[in-house]
C-alpha positions in Angstrom: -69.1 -51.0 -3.0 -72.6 -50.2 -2.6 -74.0 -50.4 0.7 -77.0 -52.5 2.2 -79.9 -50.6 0.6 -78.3 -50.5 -2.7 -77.7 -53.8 -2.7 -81.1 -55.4 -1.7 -82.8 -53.2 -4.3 -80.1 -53.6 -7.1 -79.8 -50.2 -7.5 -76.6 -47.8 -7.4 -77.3 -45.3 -4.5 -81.1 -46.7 -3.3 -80.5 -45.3 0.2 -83.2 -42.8 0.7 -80.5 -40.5 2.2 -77.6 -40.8 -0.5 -77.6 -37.3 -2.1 -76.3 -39.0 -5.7 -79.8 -38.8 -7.1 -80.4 -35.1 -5.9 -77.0 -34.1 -7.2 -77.7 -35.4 -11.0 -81.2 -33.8 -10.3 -79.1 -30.5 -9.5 -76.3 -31.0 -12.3 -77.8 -32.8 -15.5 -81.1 -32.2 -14.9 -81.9 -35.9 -14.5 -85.2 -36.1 -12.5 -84.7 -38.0 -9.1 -88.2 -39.3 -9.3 -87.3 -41.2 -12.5 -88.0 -44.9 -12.2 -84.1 -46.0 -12.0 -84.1 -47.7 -15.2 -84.7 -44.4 -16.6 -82.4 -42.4 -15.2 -79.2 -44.7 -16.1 -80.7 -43.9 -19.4 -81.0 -40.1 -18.5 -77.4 -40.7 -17.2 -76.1 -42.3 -20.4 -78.1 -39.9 -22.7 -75.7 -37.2 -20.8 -72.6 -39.5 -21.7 -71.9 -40.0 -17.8 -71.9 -43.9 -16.8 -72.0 -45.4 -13.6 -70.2 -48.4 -12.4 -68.4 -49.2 -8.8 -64.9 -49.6 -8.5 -65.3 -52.6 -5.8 -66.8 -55.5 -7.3 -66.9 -57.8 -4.3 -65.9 -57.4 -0.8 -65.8 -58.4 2.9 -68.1 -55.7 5.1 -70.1 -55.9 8.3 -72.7 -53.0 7.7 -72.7 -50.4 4.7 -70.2 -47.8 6.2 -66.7 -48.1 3.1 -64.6 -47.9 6.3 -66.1 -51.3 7.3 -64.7 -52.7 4.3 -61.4 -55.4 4.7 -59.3 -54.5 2.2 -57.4 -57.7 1.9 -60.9 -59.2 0.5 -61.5 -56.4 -2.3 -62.3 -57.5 -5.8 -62.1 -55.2 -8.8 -64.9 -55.0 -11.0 -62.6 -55.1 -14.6 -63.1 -51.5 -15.2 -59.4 -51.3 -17.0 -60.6 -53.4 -19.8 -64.2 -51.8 -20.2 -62.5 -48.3 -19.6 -59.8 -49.2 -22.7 -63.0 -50.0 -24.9 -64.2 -45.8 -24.3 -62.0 -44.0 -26.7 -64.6 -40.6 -26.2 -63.7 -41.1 -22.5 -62.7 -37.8 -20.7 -62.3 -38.1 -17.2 -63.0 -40.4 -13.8 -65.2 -39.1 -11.1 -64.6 -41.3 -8.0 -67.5 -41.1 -5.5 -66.2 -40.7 -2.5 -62.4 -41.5 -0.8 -62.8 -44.9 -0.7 -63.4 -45.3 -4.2 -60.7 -43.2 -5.3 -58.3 -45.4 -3.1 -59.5 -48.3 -5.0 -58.9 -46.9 -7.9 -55.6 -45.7 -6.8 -54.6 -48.9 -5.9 -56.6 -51.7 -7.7 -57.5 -50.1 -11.1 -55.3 -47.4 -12.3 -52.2 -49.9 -12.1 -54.1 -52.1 -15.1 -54.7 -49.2 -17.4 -53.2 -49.1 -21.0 -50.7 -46.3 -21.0 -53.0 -43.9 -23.5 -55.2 -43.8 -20.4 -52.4 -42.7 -17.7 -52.9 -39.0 -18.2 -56.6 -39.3 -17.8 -58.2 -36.8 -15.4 -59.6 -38.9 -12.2 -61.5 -36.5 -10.0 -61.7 -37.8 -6.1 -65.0 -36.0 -5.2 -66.6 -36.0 -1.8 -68.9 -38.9 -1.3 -72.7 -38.6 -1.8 -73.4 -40.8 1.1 -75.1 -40.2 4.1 -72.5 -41.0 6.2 -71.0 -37.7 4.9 -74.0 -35.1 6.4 -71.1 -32.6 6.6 -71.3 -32.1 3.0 -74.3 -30.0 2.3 -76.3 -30.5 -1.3 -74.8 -27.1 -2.4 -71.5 -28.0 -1.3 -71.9 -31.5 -3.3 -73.0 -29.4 -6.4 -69.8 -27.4 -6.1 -67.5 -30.0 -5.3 -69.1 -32.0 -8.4 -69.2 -29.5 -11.1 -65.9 -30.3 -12.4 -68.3 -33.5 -13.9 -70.6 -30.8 -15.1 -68.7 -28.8 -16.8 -66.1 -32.2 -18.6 -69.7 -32.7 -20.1 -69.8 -29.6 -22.6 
């Protein structure tokens, strides 16, 4: 679920701390400065798309650990995931999104999609200041490298 700043500005990852931004800068190439209409176009030119697992939730603050899991809403990414045949592989942002894919989306999928890769990668977020940009770049480039 995006947090606070993302969500006031409508915009995946608009804390001025997330590292997400950075990390396609350091991957793809995509320029961080990009006005963010252009870089979902810079990420979709690069056939990577972006979309949250949560679609609705109960949350005091931004922290995913604030989140009350009894109140979690899927966005329907089974049914818009089915509709990707050139689909290669699921990067999950973070633990708490790859526990709500665990739990909320990979149940739904069509069986031709149960043996695709779903990568659990450490989250770009601030909240995770252990994780240096380098280390996200390393930790990330199994996206990289699915992408040639």
């Amino acid at each position: 679920m995006p947090g606070n700043a993302s969500l006031h500005a409508a915009m995946y990852y608009a804390h001025p701390r997330n590292r997400f931004w950075p990390l396609m800068q350091e991957l793809l190439g995509i320029d961080a400065g990009l006005a963010y209409p252009a870089r979902l176009q810079a990420l979709a030119d690069c056939k990577v798309g972006l979309w949250d697992v949560i679609g609705q939730c109960e949350r005091r603050g931004s922290l995913d650990t604030a989140i009350v899991a009894s109140s979690i809403v899927v966005n329907p990414l089974a049914a818009r995931l089915a509709s990707l045949p050139q689909l290669r592989a699921v990067a999950c942002n973070g633990a708490a999104a790859a526990q709500a894919w665990r739990r909320h989306v990979q149940p739904l999928l069509p069986v031709a999609l149960h043996t695709l890769p779903v990568w659990a990668l450490p989250s770009t977020s601030p909240a995770n200041a252990a994780w240096s940009l380098p280390r996200l770049c390393a930790a990330w480039q199994p996206l990289r490298d699915a992408l040639d």
